[in-house]
LUMMARMAR-29592 format. One line per 4 residues: number of its first residue (from 1); their letters; for each residue x, y, z of C-alpha. Coordinates in steps of 0.1 Angstrom, whole numbers. Example, Ala and Ser with C-alpha at 12.3 -4.5 7.8 and 13.67 -1.06 7.14 Angstrom:
% LUMMARMAR-29592
1> as> 123:-45:78; 137:-11:71;
% end
This chain:
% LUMMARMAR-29592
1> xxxx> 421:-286:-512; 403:-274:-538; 371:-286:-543; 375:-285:-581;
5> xxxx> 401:-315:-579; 380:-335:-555; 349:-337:-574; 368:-339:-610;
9> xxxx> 379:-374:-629; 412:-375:-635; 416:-407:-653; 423:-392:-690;
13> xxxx> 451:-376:-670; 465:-407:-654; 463:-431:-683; 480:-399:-706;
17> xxxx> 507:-401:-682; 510:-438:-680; 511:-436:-717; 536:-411:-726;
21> xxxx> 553:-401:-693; 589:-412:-683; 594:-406:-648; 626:-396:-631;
25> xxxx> 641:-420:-603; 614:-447:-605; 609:-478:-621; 580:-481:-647;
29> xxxx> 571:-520:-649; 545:-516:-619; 524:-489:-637; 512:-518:-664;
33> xxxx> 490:-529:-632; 488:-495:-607; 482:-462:-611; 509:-436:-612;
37> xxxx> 505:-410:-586; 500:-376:-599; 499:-345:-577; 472:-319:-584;
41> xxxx> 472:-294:-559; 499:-279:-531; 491:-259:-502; 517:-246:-474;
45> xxxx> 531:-282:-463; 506:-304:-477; 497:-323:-512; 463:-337:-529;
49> xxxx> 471:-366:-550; 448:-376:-582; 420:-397:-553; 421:-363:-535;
53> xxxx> 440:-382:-508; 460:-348:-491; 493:-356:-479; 518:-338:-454;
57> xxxx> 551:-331:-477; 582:-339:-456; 608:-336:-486; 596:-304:-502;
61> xxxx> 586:-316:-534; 605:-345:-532; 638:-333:-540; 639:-309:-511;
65> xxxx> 634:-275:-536; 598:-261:-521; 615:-239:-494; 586:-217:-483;
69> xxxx> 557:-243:-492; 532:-244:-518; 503:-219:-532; 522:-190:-531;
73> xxxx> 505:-163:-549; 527:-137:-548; 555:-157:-566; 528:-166:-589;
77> xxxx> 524:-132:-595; 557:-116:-597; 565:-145:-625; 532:-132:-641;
81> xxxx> 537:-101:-645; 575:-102:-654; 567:-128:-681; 540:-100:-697;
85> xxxx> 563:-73:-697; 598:-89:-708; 603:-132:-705; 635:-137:-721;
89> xxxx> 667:-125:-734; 699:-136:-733; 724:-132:-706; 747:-114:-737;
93> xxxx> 719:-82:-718; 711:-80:-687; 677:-79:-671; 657:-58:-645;
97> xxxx> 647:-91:-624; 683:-107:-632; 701:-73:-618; 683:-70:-585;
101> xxxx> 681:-107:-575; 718:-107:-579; 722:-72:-561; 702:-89:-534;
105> xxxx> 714:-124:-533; 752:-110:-525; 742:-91:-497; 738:-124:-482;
109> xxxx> 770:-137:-493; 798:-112:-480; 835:-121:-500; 818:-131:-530;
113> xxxx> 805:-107:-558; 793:-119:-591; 767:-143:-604; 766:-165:-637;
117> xxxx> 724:-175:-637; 715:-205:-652; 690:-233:-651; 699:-261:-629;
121> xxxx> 722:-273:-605; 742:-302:-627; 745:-271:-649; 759:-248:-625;
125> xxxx> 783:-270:-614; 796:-279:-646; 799:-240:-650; 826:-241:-623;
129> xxxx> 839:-269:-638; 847:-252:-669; 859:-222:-651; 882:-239:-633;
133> xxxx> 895:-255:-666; 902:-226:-683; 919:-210:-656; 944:-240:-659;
137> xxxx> 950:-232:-695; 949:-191:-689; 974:-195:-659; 991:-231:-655;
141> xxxx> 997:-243:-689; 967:-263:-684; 984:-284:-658; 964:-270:-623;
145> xxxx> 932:-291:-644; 921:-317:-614; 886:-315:-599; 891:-334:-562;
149> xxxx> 853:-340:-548; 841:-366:-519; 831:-399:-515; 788:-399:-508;
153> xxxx> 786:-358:-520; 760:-353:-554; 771:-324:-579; 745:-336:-610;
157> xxxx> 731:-355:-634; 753:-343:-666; 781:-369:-676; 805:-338:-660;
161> xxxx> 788:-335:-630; 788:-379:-625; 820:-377:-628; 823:-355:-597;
165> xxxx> 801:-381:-582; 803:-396:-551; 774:-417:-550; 779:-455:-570;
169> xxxx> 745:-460:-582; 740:-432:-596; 775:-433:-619; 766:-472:-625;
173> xxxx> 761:-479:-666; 767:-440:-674; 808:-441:-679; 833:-437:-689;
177> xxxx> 837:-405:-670; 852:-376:-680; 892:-370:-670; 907:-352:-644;
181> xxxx> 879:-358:-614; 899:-371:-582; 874:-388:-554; 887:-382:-516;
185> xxxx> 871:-397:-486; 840:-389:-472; 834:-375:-438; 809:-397:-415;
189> xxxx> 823:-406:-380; 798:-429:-381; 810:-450:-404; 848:-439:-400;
193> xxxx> 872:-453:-422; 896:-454:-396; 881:-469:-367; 881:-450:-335;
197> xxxx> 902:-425:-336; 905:-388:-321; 896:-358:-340; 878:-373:-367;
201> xxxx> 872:-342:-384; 912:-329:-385; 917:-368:-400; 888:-367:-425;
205> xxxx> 905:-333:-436; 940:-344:-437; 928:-372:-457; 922:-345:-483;
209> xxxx> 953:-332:-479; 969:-369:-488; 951:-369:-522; 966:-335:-531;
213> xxxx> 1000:-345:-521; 999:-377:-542; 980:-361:-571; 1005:-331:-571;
217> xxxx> 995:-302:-554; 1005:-287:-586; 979:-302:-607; 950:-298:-585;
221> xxxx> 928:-268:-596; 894:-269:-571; 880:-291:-543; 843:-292:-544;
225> xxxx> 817:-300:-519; 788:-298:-504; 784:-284:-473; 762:-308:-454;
229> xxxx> 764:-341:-478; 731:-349:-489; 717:-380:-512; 745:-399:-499;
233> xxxx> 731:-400:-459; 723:-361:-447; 761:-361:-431; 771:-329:-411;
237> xxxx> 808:-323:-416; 828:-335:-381; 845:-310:-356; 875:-291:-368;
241> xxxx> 867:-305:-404; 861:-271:-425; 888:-251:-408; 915:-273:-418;
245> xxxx> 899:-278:-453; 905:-238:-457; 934:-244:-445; 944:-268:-471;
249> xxxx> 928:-253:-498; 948:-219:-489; 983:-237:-489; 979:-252:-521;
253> xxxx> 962:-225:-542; 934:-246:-543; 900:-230:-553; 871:-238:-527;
257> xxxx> 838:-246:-547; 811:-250:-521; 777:-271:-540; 748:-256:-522;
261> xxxx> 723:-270:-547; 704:-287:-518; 715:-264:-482; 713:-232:-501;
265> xxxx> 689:-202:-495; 677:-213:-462; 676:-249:-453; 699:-254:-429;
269> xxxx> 691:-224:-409; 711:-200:-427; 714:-184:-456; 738:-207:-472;
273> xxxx> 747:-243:-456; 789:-231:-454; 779:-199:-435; 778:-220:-401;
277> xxxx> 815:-230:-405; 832:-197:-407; 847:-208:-443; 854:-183:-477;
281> xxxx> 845:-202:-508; 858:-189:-542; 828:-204:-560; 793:-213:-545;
285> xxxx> 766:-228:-566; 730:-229:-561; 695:-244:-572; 666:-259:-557;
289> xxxx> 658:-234:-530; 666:-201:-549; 631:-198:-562; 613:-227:-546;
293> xxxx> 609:-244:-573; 583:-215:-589; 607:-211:-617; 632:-229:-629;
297> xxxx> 668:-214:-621; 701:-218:-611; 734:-195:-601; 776:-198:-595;
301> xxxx> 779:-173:-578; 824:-163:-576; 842:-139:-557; 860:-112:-577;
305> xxxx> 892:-128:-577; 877:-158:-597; 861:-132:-620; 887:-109:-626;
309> xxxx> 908:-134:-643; 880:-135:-670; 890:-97:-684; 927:-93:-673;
313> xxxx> 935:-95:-714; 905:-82:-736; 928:-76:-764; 927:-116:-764;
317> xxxx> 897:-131:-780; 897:-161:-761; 904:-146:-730; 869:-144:-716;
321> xxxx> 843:-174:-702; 832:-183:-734; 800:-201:-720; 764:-193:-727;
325> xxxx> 731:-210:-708; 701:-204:-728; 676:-207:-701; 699:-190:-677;
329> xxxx> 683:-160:-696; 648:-165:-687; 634:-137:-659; 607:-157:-643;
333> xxxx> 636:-173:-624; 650:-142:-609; 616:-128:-602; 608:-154:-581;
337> xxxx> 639:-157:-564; 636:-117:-554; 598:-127:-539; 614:-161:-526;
341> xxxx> 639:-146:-505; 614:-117:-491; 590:-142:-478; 619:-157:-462;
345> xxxx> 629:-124:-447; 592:-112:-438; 581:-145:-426; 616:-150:-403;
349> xxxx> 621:-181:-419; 655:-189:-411; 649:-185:-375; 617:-207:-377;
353> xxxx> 640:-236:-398; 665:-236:-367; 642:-240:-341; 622:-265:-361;
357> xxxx> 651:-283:-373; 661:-288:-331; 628:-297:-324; 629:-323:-358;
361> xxxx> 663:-339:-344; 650:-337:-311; 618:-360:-321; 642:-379:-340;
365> xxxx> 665:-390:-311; 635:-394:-289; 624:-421:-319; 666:-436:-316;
369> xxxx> 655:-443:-278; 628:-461:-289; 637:-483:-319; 669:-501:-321;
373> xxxx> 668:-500:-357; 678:-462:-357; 717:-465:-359; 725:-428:-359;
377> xxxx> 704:-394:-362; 719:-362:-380; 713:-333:-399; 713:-291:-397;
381> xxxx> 682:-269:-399; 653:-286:-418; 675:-312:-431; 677:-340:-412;
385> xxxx> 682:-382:-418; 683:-413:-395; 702:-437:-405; 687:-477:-403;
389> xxxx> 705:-503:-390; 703:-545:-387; 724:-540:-356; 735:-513:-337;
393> xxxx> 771:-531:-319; 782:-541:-357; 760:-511:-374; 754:-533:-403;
397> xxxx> 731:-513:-427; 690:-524:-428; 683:-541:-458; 670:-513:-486;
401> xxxx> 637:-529:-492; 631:-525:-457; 639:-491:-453; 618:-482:-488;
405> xxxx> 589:-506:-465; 591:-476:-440; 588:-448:-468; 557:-467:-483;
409> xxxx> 539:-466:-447; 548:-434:-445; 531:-428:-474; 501:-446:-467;
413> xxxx> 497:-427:-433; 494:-392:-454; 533:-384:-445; 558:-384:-475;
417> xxxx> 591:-390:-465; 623:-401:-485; 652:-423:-479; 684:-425:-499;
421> xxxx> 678:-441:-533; 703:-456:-552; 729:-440:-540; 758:-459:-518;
425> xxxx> 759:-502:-527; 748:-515:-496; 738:-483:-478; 708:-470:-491;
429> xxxx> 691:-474:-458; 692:-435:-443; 655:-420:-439; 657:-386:-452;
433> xxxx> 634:-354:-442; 635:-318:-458; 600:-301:-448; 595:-264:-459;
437> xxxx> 608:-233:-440; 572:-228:-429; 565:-265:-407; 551:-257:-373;
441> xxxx> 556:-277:-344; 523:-299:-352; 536:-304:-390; 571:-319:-374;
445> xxxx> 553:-340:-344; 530:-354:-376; 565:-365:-395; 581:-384:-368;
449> xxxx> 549:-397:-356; 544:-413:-388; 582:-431:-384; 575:-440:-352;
453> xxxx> 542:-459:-363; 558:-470:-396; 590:-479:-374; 567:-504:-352;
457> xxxx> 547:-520:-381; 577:-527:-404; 598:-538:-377; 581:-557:-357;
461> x> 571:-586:-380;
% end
């Protein structure tokens, strides 16, 4: 750490923020008696809080965005110096960093071809939404219109992306919801909705199918998911389940939207969280990861099938995507993303997230063997949950406060960790890790020694 911030007094800083600040995901009434904790310095995998008390970030910035760690200079840099020369225009022009980071992130996407920048994930989704929208109206009379999207799976914070939400608590109090979003069931053997049955994944799938058939096939414009479900329990999709959801989507002239706000640009081990399952998405959409969090951006990236029905008329004037993002213009986002993705390539960061991610779930089932409380460990790459349980015959979910007891000894070991948060009713109770690309072996040891010990305190009273 700096030694500026550890011989500096911060506390103009902390009462201006307990003044004036409104935090996102937290409840304020406790800050009339404690401190809110503000964070003052990142380096690599670690964070110094306003006491100088340095932590060991397990969640990347606590939404899982700071792929390649903190104190990156070079980023720093390449934002600088874009900012100086040209910082904004709108996307109406293109741009010298916009160009080359899309040049260079479709190299890593073979079958897909163009990308739409913007600012954040909820509003790159809702970009795709309205794509898929107006291709009803351009092509099927409006009626191809339904959005299908799963049960537990996150696509954003906008009224149009809740809509496509999976996740209870988070839609509680913010409806009504806009039309023409279809849920289908999620896609966690471990909590199965059919009991035990054989090929879970090809049932999960079919169930899919199911909704189609009694929406009407012919109404149903784009499924979207994510490609490892994350606020709602870090589920890895089930043998057989993507084939036969390309299979589906194929049959039905169904456009394949793949959310890759969280998995994207190396946290599961490749470059995109779909690429391990052999699948062709029309329309992939992106965030957190794509610049580390450095710079604020965001990207839908289509193939040119989806994009070519955007100019098949110019003589019409309401032929094209008639959609702007303001911020979606700025270049310190694809200025980072270009040094983002280079420190990923230089550093072999993708390789180091798979074999860290083995060695994470391997610590993790080791920790299952130990404490009965551990119902079920899952995850790809450096993205990885246990899920808590009361009792593992009847898997009953731990009780949430418990499972938040966890996070908060976590927290007071030096280890931040996260665990879903108001998310399912009833099943907030899975312990959620995301470290950066760069964790070592000692960095992942440190993690799940810091369950273990907070596993035995909480526990066993």
């Amino acid at each position: 750490m700096d030694t500026q911030f550890q011989n500096n007094d911060w506390s103009d800083v902390v009462e201006a923020d307990r003044a004036h600040v409104w935090h996102h995901l937290i409840q304020h009434k406790p800050f009339e008696t404690t401190d809110p904790r503000i964070i003052v310095e990142g380096k690599g995998m670690r964070v110094w809080d306003q006491k100088g008390k340095e932590h060991l970030d397990a969640v990347s910035g606590g939404v899982w965005t700071v792929n390649v760690g903190y104190g990156r200079e070079s980023i720093a840099d390449a934002v600088r110096d874009q900012l100086v020369k040209m910082n904004y225009f709108a996307q109406t022009a293109g741009s010298i960093p916009g160009s080359r980071f899309a040049e260079k992130l479709i190299s890593k996407m073979p079958g897909l071809s163009r990308v739409y920048y913007c600012n954040s994930g909820s509003e790159a989704n809702e970009k795709a939404f309205k794509m898929v929208r107006q291709i009803a109206h351009k092509r099927y009379g409006g009626k191809k219109h339904k959005i299908l999207y799963r049960e537990r799976d996150y696509h954003g914070t906008t009224i149009a992306a809740l809509s496509a939400g999976g996740q209870d608590e988070r839609n509680a109090q913010y409806g009504p919801f806009a039309p023409g979003f279809v849920r289908v069931p999620h896609c966690l053997e471990y909590r199965s909705q059919w009991g035990e049955v054989d090929d879970y994944g090809l049932r999960a799938a079919n169930a899919i199918e199911e909704v189609i058939l009694r929406e009407g096939p012919e109404t149903v414009g784009a499924l979207c998911l994510e490609p490892v479900t994350a606020g709602g329990g870090v589920i890895t999709p089930p043998e057989g389940y993507w084939e036969r959801i390309q299979e589906i989507c194929t049959k039905y002239d169904i456009l394949l939207h793949i959310d890759e706000v969280v998995c994207g640009v190396g946290r599961t081990g490749e470059w995109f969280g779909y690429q391990h399952y052999g699948i062709k998405p029309d329309m992939v959409t992106m965030a957190k990861g794509v610049a580390s969090g450095y710079a604020a951006i965001a990207c839908l990236v289509t193939n040119e099938s989806v994009f070519e029905l955007f100019k098949d008329d110019a003589s019409d004037p309401m032929n094209y995507f008639r959609d702007v993002s303001t911020f979606g213009g700025c270049t310190a986002g694809p200025a980072a993303a270009i040094e983002n993705m280079r420190i990923i390539e230089d550093e072999g960061l993708l390789a180091n997230t798979t074999a860290m991610g083995a060695r994470l779930l391997d610590n993790l089932n080791a920790l299952a063997d130990k404490h009965a409380v551990i119902g079920d460990v899952r995850g790809k790459g450096l993205f990885c949950g246990a899920e808590l349980v009361s009792d593992r015959i009847s898997k009953d979910p731990m009780d949430e406060k418990r499972a938040q007891a966890v996070v908060a000894d976590c927290m007071a070991q030096g280890v931040i960790i996260g665990v879903t948060n108001r998310s399912l009713p009833g099943f907030n109770n899975t312990l959620c890790l995301s470290p950066a690309l760069i964790a070592t072996p000692d960095d992942i040891d440190q993690i799940t020694d810091a369950i273990d010990g907070a596993l035995t305190r909480v526990f066993s009273s």
